[in-house]
matplotlib code that plots the C-alpha trace (Angstrom):
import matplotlib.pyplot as plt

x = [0.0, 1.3, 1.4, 1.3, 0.4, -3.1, -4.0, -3.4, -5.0, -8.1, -7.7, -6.9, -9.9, -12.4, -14.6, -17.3, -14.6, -13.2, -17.2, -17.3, -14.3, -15.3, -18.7, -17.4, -15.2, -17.8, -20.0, -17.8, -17.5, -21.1, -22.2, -25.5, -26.9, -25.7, -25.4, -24.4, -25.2, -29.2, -29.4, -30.5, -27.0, -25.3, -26.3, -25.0, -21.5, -21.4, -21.6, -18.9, -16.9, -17.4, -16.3, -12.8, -12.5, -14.3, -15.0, -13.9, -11.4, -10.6, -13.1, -13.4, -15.0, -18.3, -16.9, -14.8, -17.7, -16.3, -19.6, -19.4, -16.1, -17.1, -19.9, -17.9, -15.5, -18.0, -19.6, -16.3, -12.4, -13.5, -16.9, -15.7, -15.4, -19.6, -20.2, -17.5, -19.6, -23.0, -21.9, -19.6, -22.4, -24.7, -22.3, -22.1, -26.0, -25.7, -23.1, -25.0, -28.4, -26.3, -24.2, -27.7, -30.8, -32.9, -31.1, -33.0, -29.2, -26.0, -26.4, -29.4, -26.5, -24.8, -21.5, -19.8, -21.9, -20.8, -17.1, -17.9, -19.5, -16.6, -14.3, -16.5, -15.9, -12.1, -10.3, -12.8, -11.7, -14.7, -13.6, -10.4, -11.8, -13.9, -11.0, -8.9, -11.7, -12.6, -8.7, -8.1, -11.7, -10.3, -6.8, -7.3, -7.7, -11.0, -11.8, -12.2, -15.5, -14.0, -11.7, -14.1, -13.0, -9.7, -10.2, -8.2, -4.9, -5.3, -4.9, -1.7, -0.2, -0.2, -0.5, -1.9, 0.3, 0.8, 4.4, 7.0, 10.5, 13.1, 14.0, 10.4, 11.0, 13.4, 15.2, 16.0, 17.2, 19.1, 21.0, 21.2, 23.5, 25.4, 26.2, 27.3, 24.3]
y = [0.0, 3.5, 5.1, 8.7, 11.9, 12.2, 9.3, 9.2, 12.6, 11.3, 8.0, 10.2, 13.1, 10.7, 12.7, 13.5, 16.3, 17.4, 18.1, 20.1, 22.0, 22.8, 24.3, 26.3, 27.8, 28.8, 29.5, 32.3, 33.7, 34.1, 35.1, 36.7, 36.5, 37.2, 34.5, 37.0, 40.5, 41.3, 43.0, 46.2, 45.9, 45.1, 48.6, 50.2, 48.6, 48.3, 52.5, 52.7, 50.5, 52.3, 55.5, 54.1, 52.5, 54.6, 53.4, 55.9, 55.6, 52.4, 49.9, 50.1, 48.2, 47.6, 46.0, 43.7, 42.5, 43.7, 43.0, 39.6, 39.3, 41.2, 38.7, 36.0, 37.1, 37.9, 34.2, 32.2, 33.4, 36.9, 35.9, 37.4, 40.4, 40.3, 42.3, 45.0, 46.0, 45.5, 48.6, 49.8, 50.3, 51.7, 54.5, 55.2, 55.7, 57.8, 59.9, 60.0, 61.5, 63.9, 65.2, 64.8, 64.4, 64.7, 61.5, 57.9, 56.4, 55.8, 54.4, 57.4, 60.0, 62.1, 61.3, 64.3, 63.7, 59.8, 61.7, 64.0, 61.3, 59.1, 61.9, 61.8, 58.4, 57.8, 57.8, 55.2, 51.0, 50.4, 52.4, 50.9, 47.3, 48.3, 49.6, 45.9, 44.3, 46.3, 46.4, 42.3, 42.3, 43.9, 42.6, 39.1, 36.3, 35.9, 32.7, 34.2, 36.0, 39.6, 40.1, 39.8, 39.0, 39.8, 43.9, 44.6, 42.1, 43.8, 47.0, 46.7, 44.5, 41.0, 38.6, 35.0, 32.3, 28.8, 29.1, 32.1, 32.2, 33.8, 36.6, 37.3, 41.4, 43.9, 44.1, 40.6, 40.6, 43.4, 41.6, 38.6, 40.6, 42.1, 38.9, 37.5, 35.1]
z = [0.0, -1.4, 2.1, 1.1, 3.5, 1.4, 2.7, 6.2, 6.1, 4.7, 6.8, 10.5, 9.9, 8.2, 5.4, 7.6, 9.2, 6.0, 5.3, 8.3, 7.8, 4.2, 5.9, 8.7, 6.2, 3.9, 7.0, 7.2, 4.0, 2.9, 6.5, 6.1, 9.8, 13.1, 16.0, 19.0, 18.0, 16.9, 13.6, 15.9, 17.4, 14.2, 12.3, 15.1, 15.4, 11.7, 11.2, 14.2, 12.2, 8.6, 10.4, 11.8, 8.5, 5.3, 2.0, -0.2, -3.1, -1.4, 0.3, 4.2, 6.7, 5.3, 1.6, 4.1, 5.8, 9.4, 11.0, 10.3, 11.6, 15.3, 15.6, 14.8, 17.7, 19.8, 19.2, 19.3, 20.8, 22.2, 23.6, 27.1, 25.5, 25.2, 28.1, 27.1, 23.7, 25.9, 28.1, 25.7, 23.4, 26.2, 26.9, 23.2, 22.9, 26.1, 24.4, 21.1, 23.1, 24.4, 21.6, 19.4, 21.8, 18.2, 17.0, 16.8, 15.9, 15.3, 11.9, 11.4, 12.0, 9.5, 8.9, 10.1, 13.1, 13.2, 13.0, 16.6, 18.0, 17.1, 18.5, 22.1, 22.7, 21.1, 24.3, 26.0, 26.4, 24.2, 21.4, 21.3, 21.3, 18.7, 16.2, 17.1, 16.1, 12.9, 12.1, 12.6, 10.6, 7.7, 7.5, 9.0, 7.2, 5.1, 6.8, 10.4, 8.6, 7.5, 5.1, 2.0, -1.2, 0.7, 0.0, 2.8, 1.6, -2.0, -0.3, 1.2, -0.9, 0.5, -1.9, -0.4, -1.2, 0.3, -0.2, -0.9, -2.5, -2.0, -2.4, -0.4, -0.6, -2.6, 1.2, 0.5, -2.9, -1.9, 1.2, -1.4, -3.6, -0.9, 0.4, -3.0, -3.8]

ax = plt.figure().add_subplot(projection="3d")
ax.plot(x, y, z, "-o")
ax.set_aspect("equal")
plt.show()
């Protein structure tokens, strides 16, 4: 018998967990609903997030699916964080009725007033959980439920390979030559 790693892969996992690998990865690239935050909550978050990260020329939190990504976190390796955006999000509405007692919402605000509410709350714990997660939500690793389409890797460049080769950057080719290879 041709013992090759394929097929003590297939033997060890069984094809009932490659199945379930296969659909928790697509779980989490066409995630449509939430499974911590309510849609209610979502919007909210969602238009924090677009104003740390704009779409403009470029796409910003809202093309990478950030959303998804925070729920996912909140749901799975950051679900002790879940009280910390339950009060964080509390003050936030307290501070948006009182920068804009007229308002009904975050996500209802304009965005220069999304940009002074933004400004209110910047130096808060909350705020700076909330731009971790919207940053590892754009520039983490599609499967983890942000990341669309990988927007945020085609913006600065990263190119996802299984494998690189030397030289992997012109600062390598450059201390190649130097030291005579």
């Amino acid at each position: 018998m041709d013992a090759t790693r394929r097929h003590w892969l297939l033997g060890s996992l069984g094809f009932a967990a490659w199945t379930e690998i296969a659909s928790a990865w697509q779980e989490a690239q066409s995630a449509t609903t939430y499974k911590t935050l309510t849609p209610a909550d979502a919007a909210e978050i969602d238009a924090l997030a677009a104003t740390i990260l704009p779409s403009d020329d470029t796409p910003g939190a809202r093309e990478a699916g950030v959303i998804f990504f925070i729920d996912r976190a909140l749901t799975t390796f950051d679900s002790d964080k879940r009280d910390a955006y339950r009060e964080g999000m509390l003050a936030v509405q307290r501070t948006r009725a009182s920068i804009f007692p007229d308002s009904a919402s975050i996500a209802a605000l304009t965005p220069e007033q999304q940009m002074e509410l933004m400004r209110a709350i910047e130096k808060t714990e909350f705020f700076e959980l909330l731009r971790t997660h919207v940053m590892l939500g754009f520039l983490g690793p599609p499967s983890y439920g942000g990341n669309r389409d990988q927007v945020g890797w085609k913006l600065i460049g990263f190119e996802h390979r299984m494998a690189f080769t030397p030289p992997f950057g012109f600062y390598d080719a450059a201390a190649m030559k130097e030291d005579g290879k």
